[in-house]
C-alpha positions in Angstrom: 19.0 9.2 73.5 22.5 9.8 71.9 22.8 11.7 68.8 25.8 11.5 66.6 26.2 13.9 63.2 29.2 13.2 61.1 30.1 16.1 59.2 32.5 17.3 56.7 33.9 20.4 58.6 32.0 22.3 60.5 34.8 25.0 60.8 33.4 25.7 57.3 30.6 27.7 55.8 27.5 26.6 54.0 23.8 25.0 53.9 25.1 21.9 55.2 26.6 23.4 58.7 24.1 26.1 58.5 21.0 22.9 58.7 22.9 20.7 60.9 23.8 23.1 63.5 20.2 24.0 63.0 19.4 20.4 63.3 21.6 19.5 65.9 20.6 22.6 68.7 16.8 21.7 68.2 17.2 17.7 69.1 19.6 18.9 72.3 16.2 20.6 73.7 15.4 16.5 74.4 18.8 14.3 73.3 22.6 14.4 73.9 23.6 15.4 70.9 27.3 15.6 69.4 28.6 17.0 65.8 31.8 14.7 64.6 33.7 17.0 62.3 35.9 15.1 59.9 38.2 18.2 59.3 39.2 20.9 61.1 40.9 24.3 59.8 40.9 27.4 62.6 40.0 27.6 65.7 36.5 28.3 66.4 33.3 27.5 63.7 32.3 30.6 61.8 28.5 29.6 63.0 27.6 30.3 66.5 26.8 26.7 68.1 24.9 26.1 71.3 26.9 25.0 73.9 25.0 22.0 74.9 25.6 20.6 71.4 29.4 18.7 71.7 32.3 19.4 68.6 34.9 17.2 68.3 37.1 17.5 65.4 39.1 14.6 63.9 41.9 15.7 61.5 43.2 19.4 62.2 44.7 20.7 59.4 46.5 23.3 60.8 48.5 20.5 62.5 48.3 17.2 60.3 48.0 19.1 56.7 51.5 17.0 56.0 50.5 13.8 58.2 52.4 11.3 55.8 48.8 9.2 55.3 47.1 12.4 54.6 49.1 12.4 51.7 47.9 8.8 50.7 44.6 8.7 49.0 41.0 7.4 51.1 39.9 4.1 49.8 36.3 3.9 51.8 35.1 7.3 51.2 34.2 6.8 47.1 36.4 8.4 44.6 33.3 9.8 42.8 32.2 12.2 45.7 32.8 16.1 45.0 35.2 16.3 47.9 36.9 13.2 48.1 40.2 15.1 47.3 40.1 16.4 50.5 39.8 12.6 52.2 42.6 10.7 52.7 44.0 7.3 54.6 44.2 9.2 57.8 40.6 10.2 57.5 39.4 6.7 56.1 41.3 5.7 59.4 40.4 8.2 62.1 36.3 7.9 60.9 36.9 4.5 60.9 38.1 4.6 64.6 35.8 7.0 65.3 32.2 5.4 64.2 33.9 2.1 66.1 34.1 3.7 69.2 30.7 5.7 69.0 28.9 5.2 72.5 25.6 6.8 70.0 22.1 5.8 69.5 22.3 7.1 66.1 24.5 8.3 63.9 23.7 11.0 60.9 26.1 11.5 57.8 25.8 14.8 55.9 27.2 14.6 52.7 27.2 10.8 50.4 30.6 9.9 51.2 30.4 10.0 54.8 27.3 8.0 54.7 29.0 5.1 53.1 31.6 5.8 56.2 28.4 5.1 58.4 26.6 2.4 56.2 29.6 0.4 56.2 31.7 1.0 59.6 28.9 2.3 62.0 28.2 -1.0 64.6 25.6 -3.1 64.4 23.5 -1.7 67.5 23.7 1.9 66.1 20.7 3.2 63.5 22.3 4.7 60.8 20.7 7.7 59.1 22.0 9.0 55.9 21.4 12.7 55.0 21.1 14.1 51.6 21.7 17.6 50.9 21.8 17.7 47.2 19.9 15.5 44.7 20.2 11.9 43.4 20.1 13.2 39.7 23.2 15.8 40.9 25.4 12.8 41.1 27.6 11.4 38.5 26.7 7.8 37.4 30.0 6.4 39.3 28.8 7.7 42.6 25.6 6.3 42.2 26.5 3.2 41.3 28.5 3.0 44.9 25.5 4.2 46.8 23.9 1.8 45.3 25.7 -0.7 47.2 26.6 1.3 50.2 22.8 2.5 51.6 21.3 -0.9 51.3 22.9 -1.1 55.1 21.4 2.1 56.4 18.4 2.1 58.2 16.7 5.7 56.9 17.6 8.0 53.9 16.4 11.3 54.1 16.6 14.0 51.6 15.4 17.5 51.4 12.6 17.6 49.1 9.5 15.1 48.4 10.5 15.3 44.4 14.2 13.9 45.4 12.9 11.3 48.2 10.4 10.2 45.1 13.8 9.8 43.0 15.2 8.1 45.0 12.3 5.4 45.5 12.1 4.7 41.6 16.2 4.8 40.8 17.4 3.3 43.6 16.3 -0.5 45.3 17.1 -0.3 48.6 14.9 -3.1 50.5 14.3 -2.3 54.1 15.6 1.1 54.1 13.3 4.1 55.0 13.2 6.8 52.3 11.7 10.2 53.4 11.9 13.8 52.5 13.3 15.9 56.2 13.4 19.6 54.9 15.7 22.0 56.8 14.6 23.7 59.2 15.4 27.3 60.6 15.5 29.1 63.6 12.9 30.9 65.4 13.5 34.7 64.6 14.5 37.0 67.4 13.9 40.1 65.4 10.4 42.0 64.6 9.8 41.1 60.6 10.5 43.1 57.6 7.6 46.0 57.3 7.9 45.6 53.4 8.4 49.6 53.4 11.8 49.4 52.9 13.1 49.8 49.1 15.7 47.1 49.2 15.6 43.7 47.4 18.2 40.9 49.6 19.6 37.8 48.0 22.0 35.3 50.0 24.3 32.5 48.8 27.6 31.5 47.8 28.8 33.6 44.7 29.3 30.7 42.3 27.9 30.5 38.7 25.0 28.2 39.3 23.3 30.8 41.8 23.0 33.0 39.2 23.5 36.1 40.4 24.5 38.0 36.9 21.0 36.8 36.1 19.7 38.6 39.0 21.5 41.5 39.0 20.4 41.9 35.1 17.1 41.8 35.9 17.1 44.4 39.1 18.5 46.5 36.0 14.6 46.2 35.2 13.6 47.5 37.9 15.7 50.4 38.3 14.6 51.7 34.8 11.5 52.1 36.8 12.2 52.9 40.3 15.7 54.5 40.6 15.3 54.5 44.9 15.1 50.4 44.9 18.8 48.9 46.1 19.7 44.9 45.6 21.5 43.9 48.2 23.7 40.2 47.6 25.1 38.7 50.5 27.7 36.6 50.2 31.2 35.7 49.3 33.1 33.5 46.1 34.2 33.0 43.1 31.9 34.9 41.2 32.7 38.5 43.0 34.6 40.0 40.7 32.9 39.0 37.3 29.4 40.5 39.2 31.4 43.8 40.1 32.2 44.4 36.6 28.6 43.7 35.5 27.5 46.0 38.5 29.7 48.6 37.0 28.9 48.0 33.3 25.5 48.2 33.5 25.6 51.2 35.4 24.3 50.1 38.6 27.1 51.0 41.6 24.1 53.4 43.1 22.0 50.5 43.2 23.3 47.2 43.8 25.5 46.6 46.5 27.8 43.2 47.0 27.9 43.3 50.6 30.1 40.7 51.6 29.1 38.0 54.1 26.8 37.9 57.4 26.4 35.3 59.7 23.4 35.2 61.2 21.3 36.9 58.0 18.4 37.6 60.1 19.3 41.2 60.7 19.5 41.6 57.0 16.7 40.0 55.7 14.3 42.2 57.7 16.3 45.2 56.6 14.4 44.3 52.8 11.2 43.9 51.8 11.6 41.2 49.0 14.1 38.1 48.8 15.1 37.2 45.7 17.0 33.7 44.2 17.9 33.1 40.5 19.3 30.1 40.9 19.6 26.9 38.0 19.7 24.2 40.8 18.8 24.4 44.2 18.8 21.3 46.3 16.4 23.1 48.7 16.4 26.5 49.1 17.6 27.3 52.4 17.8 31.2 52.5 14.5 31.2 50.6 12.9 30.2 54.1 14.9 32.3 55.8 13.8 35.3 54.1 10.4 34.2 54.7 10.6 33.4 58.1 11.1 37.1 58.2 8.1 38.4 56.5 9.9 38.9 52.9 7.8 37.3 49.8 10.6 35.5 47.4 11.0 36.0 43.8 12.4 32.9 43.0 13.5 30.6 39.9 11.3 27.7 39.6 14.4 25.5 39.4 14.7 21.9 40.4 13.9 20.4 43.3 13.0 23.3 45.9 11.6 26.7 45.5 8.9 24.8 44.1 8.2 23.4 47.0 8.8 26.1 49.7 7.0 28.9 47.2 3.3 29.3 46.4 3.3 31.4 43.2 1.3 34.5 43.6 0.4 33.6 47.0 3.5 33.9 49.1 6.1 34.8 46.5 6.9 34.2 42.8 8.0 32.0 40.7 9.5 32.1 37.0 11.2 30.4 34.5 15.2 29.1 34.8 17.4 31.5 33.2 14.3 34.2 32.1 16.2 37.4 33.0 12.9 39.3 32.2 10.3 37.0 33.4 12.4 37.3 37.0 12.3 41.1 36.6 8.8 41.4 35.5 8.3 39.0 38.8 10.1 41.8 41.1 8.6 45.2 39.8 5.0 43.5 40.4 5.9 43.3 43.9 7.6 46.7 43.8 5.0 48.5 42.1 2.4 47.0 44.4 3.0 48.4 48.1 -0.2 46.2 49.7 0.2 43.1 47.7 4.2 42.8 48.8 3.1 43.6 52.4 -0.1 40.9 52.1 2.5 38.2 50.7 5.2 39.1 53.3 2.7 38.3 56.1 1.7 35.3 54.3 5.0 34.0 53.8 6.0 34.1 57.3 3.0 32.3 58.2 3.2 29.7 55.6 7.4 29.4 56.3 6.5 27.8 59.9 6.9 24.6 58.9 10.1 24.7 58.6 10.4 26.0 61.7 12.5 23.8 63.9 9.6 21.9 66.3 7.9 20.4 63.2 11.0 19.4 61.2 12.8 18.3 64.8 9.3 16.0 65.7 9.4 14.3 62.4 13.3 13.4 62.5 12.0 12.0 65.9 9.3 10.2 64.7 11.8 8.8 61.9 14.6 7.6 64.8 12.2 5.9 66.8 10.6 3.9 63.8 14.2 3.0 62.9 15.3 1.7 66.5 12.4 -0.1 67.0 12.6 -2.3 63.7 16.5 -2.4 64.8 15.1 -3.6 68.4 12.8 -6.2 66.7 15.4 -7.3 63.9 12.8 -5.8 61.4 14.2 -3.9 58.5 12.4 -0.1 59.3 10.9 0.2 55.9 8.9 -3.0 54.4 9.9 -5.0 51.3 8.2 -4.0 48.5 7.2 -6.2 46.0 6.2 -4.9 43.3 8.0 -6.1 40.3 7.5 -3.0 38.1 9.4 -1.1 40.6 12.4 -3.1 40.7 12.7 -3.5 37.1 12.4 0.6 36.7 15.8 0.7 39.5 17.6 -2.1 38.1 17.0 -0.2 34.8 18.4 3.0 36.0 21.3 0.9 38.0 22.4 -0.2 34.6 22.7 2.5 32.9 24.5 4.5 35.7 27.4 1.2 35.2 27.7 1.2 31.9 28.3 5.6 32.0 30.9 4.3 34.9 32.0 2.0 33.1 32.6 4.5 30.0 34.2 7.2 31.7 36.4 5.1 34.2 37.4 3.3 30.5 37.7 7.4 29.1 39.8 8.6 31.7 42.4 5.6 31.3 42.7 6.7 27.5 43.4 10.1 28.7 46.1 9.1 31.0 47.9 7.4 28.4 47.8 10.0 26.1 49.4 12.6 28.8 
């Protein structure tokens, strides 16, 4: 089987490239599998790839930055996605020309505007398998309301959590089309886990505000009242490096907590701790929350929407505490700090409890998912059945409504705007 993934730019860094690369090097153990990368920036991708997996890029920018239609604006990828500034007529055309051509089985978008690319330019014979990486409720009512009408022609939706694929199911109607939860998976590790004898506490992520890491770094202050020796370690680079330096320095903590930059792979730095730590206000899934625990670190984590709660069991393999509660999340870390036994007992538990995400059990169930998909393709059945319940569709069309008239609203807001300018 032949295994298409459309992605955004793999030259890139992130949670998306970091699970589809993930993704893509596990299924080419059994599949031919190639990543489509819509743009391209430098010359090799800042993640390592495995060389059976196939990149082909389609607009380079280093090249085609000034291509005369990459100055026009895209008219199939929606106008409401995040990054739709970055699409263009030339990308409208080359995905277009791309998914025509596409000798695949199956083709996976990453990202909601490229699974409209897929849902509505992907041929007939190919199953079409829409990826989402963020949440349903992320999205602003305008994007929705295009989904809406976009993913009724996909054959499976898969998101990363049960509480978003359960979203999904009541706000959305999309008769015939599979909706599952497919969390990311991580590699196998290559290095002996963390010990938990090591004073250090690692957090990993983009330095943007809704990670939270002024939270986090507020509360280690907490924990250094108490045990001067313990380091935070955040790794990681953004917008939000300078404004954490300053609080580093304010609060008087340059002995203690350390903005290391960033490290790809983050396996040799996770088992250099002997607690992970996440403070985030949103977190789609939670992908360096499994990593930490695929390396024997229990994770003090915000039990924010939609994942930690479902990767974390409090008090059992790692912690979790109220959004925003600087000292419920540094309460949450000294117990592990003052407690030598109990962090080592969680660590061990957490690695055991993190192997399902490792990547034969995610890898079997997007299998499972494909071949349901291609045989209700093969028998002109749609792969998920028609549900008839009446409650449910009057609870989607109710939530369908609402997200047009917000549309509606703001499209009708923005025009006022212009004409004040």
């Amino acid at each position: 089987m032949k295994i298409s993934f459309l992605l955004h730019n793999a030259y890139g860094i992130g949670g998306t490239i970091t699970t589809t690369f993930n993704l893509a090097q596990a299924l080419a153990e059994r599949h031919e599998v190639e990543i489509v990368s819509v743009l391209r920036h430098r010359e090799r991708p800042n993640f390592t790839l495995d060389p059976r997996v196939s990149l082909r890029p389609l607009v380079d920018l280093r090249h085609e930055k000034e291509h005369p239609l990459h100055r026009r604006p895209a008219r199939v990828f929606p106008v409401a996605e995040y990054r739709y500034q970055q699409y263009s007529e030339l990308t409208d055309q080359r995905i277009g020309e791309c998914l025509a051509a596409l000798d695949a089985d199956v083709v996976i978008g990453t990202r909601p505007g490229l699974n409209v690319h897929l849902a509505l330019q992907a041929p007939e014979h190919v199953v079409r398998v829409g990826q989402e990486h963020l949440t349903l409720d992320n999205h602003p009512p305008r994007l929705r309301t295009a989904l809406r009408r976009a993913y009724r022609r996909l054959d499976v939706l898969t998101t990363v959590t049960e509480a978003d694929a359960t979203a999904y199911r009541r706000k959305m109607r999309l008769p015939g089309v599979r909706v599952a939860a497919l969390p990311n998976s991580v590699p196998d590790p290559v290095l002996p886990a963390a010990d938990g004898a090591a004073k250090v506490v690692v957090a990993a992520g983009r330095l943007v505000p809704v990670k939270r890491y002024d939270l986090l770094v507020e509360a280690f202050a907490l924990v250094t009242a108490e045990h001067p020796d313990w380091q935070l370690r955040i790794y990681g680079k953004g917008e939000e490096h300078a404004r954490l330096r300053q609080l580093v320095h304010r609060l008087g903590l340059s002995e203690n907590v350390f903005l290391m930059g960033a490290a790809a792979p983050m396996e040799a730095e996770w088992v250099k701790g002997s607690i992970g730590a996440a403070a985030s206000n949103f977190e789609p899934f939670g992908m360096t929350i499994v990593e930490a625990m695929r390396c024997g670190l229990p994770v003090v984590s915000t039990d924010c929407p939609y994942g930690p709660g479902e990767i974390i069991e409090d008090g059992v393999d790692g912690r979790l505490v109220p959004v925003g509660d600087r000292d419920a999340l540094g309460a949450a870390l000294l117990d592990l700090v003052r407690d030598d036994e109990r962090r080592r007992r969680m660590g061990r538990t957490a690695m055991e409890n993190a192997r399902r995400f490792a990547p034969v059990p995610v890898v079997e169930q997007a299998e499972r998912l494909i071949d349901e998909a291609m045989s209700a393709r093969r028998a002109g059945q749609p792969v998920a059945p028609q549900s008839g319940r009446i409650h449910s569709a009057l609870v989607s069309q109710g939530f369908a409504a609402r997200d047009a008239a917000y549309a509606v609203a703001s499209g009708a807001l923005r025009t006022v705007r212009r004409g004040r300018r």
